[in-house]
N, C-alpha and C positions, 0 to 999 in steps of 0.2 A: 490471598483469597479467604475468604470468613464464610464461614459452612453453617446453616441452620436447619436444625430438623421440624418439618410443621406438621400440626395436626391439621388434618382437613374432616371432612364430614362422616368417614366411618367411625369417629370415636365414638359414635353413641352405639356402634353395632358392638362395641368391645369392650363397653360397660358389663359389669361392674370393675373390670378389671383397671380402667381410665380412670376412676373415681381419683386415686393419689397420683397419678404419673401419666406424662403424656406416651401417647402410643409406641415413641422409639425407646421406652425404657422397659418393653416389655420385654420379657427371655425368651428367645423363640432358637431352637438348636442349641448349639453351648453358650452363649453368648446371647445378650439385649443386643435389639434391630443396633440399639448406636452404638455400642462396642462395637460392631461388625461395621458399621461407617466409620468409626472412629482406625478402626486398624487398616482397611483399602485405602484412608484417606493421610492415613499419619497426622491426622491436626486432631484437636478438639472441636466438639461441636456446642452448639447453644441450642435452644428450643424455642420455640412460636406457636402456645399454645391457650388454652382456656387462661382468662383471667385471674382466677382463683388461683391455680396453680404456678403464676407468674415468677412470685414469693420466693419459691424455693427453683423455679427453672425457668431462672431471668435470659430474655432475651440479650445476644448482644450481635449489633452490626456495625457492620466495615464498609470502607470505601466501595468496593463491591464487593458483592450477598451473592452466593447462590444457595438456594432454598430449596431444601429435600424433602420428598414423601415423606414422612416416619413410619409408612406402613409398607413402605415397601425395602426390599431386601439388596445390597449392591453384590453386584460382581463385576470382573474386567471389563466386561464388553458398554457394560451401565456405567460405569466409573468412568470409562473413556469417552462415551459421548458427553456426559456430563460435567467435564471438564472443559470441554470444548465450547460450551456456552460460553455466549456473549451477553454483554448487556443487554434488554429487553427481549431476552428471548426463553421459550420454555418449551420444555422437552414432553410431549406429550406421546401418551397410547390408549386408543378405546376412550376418550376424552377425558381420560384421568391425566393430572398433569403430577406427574414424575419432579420437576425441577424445575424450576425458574431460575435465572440470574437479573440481579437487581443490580443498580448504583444506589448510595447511599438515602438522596432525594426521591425515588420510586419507592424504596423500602417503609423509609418513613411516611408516603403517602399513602401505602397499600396498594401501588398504581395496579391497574389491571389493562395496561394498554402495552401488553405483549405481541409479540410474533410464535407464532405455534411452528415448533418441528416435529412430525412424527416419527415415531420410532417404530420398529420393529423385535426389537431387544425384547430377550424374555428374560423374566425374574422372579424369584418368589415372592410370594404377599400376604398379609392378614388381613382380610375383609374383614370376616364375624371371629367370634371365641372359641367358636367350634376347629377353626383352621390353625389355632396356635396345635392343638395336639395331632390332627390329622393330618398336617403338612409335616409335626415336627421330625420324620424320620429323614426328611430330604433335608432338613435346614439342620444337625447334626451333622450331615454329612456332609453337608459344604464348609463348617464350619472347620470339621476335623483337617480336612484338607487342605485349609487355608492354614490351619495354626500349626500345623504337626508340620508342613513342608518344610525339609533342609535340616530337619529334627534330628533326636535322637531319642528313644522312649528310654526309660528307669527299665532293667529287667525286667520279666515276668518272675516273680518267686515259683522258685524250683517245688516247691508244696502243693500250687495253684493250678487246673488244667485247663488248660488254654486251649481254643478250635481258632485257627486262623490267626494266631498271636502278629502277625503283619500287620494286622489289623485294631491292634490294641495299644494305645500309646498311655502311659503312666509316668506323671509331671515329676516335678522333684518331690520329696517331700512324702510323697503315700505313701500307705500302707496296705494291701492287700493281703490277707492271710486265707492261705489253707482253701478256695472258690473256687468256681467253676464261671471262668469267662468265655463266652462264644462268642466272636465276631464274625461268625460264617455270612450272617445276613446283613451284616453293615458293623462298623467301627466301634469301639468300646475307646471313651475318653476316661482317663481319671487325673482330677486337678490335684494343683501343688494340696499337699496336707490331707488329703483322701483319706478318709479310711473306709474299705473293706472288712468288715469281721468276719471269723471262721463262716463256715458253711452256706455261703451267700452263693445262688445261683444266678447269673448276670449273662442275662443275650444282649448282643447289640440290635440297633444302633440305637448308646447310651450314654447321655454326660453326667460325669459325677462332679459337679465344681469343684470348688476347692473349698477346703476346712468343712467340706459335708462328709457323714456315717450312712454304710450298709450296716444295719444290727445283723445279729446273728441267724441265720438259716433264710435271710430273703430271698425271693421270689421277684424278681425283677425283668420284664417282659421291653422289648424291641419299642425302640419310639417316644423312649422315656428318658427324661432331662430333670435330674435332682440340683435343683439352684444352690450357689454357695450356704455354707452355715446352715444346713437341716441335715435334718436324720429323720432316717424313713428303714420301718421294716414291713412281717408282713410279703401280701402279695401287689405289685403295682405293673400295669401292663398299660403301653404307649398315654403316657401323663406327661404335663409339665407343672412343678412345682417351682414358682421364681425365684425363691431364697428362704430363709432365715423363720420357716417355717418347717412344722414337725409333723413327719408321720409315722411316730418311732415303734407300734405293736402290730401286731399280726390285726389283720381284716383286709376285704380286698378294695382297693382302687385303681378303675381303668379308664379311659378315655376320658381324664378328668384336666381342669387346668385350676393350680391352686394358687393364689396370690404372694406375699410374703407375710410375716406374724402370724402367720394360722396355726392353730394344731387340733389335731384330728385323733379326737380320742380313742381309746385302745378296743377293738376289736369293732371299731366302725366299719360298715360294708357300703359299698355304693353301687348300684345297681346302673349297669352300662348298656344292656341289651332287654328290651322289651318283651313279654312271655308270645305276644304275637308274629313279634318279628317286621315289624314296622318300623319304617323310620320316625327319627326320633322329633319331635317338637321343642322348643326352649325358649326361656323367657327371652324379650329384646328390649332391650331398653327403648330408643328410636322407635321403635312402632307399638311400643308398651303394651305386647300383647304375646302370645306364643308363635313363632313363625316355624318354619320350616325347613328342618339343618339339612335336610336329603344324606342323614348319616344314621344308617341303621347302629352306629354304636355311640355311645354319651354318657355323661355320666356328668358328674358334678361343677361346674365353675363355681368357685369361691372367693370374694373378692377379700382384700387386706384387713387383717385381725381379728379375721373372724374365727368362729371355735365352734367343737363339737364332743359332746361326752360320749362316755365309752357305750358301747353297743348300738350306736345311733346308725338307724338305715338311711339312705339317700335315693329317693325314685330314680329313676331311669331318667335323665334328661333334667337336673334342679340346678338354678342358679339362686347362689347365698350372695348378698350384697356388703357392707362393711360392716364391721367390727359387730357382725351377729353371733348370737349365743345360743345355741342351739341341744337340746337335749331330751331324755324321755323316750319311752318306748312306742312302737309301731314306724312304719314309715310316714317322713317331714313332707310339707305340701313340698308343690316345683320351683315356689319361688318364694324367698324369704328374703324380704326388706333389709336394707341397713338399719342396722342398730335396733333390730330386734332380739327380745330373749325368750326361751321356751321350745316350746316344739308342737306335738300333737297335739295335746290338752290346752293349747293356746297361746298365745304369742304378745308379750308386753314390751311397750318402748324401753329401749336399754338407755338409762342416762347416759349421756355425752360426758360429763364429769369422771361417773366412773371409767368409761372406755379410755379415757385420756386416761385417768393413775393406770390401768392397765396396761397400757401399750407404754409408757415410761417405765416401769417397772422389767415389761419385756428388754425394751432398750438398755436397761440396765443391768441383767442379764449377762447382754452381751459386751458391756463395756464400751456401750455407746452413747449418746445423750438424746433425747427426745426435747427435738427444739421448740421454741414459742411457734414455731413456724409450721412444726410439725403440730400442734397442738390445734392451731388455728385451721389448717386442713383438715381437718378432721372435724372442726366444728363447723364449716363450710359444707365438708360432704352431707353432714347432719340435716344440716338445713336444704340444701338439694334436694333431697330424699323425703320431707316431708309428705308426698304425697302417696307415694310409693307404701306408706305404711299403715296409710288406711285400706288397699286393698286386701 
């Protein structure tokens, strides 16, 4: 069987975050929606997504396809019915279709001459951007459960005080010194290569990927998911940061979701709670306008490579788009275009040029390569977003 993850029509709710990757690669818990298909399913999966992004997440089909959500989340009881599919038939709830299974000939024609079964199965999901942080303490915790079962966790170090150590599992490889871990309200992960520095204050439920840093004396709040390869200090309360992005000084960020390449300059503050107490507004891509998160708390979405310098405020409820450059005193509008640079005093298009040496330079950093391909996405989202920047 040949497993594909597709984007269907909330990408543009999930914008700027879709801008590089389709919806199943986003990190939602410990783990991207498709790592989490990829391990209920034991196989690899492909993607069936925006054209532009084809390049880098080629489709591939089999004799028969069955075709998954990417926005939606698997577990046993969702994995069993959807296995069970046949040919021409698709797994639907609430008229969202969950999965379809194709033969190779319908695949190839995009047939839409299914048979619907409904389901009743409940599952997690990401509709808007706002739901990757405010679901993310339930989708840690499924995730823990699934990866830790039949485990064994690393010690807790005899230095470190632990509330509900049951609850705390630590990969090979980490290091934790001298903390304070609480899992009394949900599970504390830490991935192969971790590190914990002294004085790190750490409630659950929390994922620390692997090869990412706690710096020294953090403050780290329930519902918060540090993606591989970042370092984050400071205070951070129910966040998801997807990877290889830094939030390494003191300032606060909360109910934020931050893409990957980002960093967030040193004693930046983001503002999550309104002084009225109102629910919060946020930009939407899809109806290019501010809509209505029905979340009295928000704070920042920041889409990939973008940046901010030190002391920079963030209103209550702002979404940054790609590889923006952001800086300058007072608080930034709510909504800051791709590939802009500046801040209060006003906002200039950032060369596409430069932003590419940038983001290969980051890449190399890490002892990765910034491909043609990465290159050419980037100058794709560019042009996307053209209109976006005259607002």
């Amino acid at each position: 069987m040949n497993y594909v993850l597709f984007d269907e029509s909330r990408r543009k709710n999930l914008l700027p975050l879709t801008f590089l990757r389709p919806v199943a690669d986003i990190r939602f818990g410990i783990l991207t929606i498709r790592e989490k298909w990829e391990m209920y399913l034991n196989v690899k999966t492909s993607t069936l997504t925006e054209s532009y992004l084809a390049e880098k997440y080629p489709v591939i089909q089999g004799e028969t396809n069955i075709i998954i959500n990417g926005a939606i989340c698997p577990n046993d009881k969702l994995v069993d019915e959807i296995k069970k599919l046949k040919p021409g038939f698709a797994l639907i709830k609430n008229e969202t279709i969950l999965a379809m299974c194709l033969n190779e000939e319908d695949f190839k024609a995009q047939s839409n001459a299914i048979e619907e079964i409904e389901t009743d199965v409940e599952y997690l999901e990401i509709l808007y951007t706002w739901d990757i942080y405010s679901r993310n303490a339930i989708a840690i915790k499924d995730d823990y459960t699934k990866l830790t079962a039949g485990r064994k966790s690393q010690p807790i170090p005899s230095h470190c005080i632990a509330f509900a150590p049951e609850n705390i599992f630590i990969e090979e490889g980490a290091i934790v010194l001298a903390s304070t871990l609480n899992a009394t309200d949900g599970p504390i992960y830490i991935g192969k290569n971790a590190w914990v520095m002294e004085g790190s204050n750490i409630r659950g439920p929390l994922a620390l990927c692997e090869h990412s840093t706690v710096k020294m004396g953090a403050k780290i709040y329930g519902g918060t998911t540090i993606g591989p390869h970042s370092k984050v200090g400071g205070e951070i309360n129910n966040s998801v940061i997807f990877g290889y992005s830094n939030k390494a000084h003191d300032g606060f960020m909360g109910q934020s979701v931050i893409a990957e390449w980002c960093n967030i300059g040193a004693d930046t503050n983001i503002s999550n709670l309104k002084n009225t107490y109102d629910n919060v507004k946020l930009w939407n891509y899809a109806d290019e306008t501010f809509v209505e998160t029905n979340q009295q708390f928000c704070g920042t979405i920041m889409g990939d490579h973008s940046k901010c310098g030190i002391n920079t405020m963030f209103n209550t409820g702002t979404v940054v788009g790609v590889s923006a450059n952001i800086f300058g005193s007072g608080f930034q509008r709510n909504f800051i275009p791709s590939f802009k640079w500046g801040g209060v005093a006003g906002l200039q298009t950032f060369n596409p040029k430069k932003a590419i040496e940038i983001a290969r330079g980051m890449y190399k950093r890490r002892s990765l390569e910034f491909t043609d391909i990465d290159e050419r996405l980037l100058e794709a989202v560019f042009n996307l977003t053209h209109e976006y920047r005259k607002i």
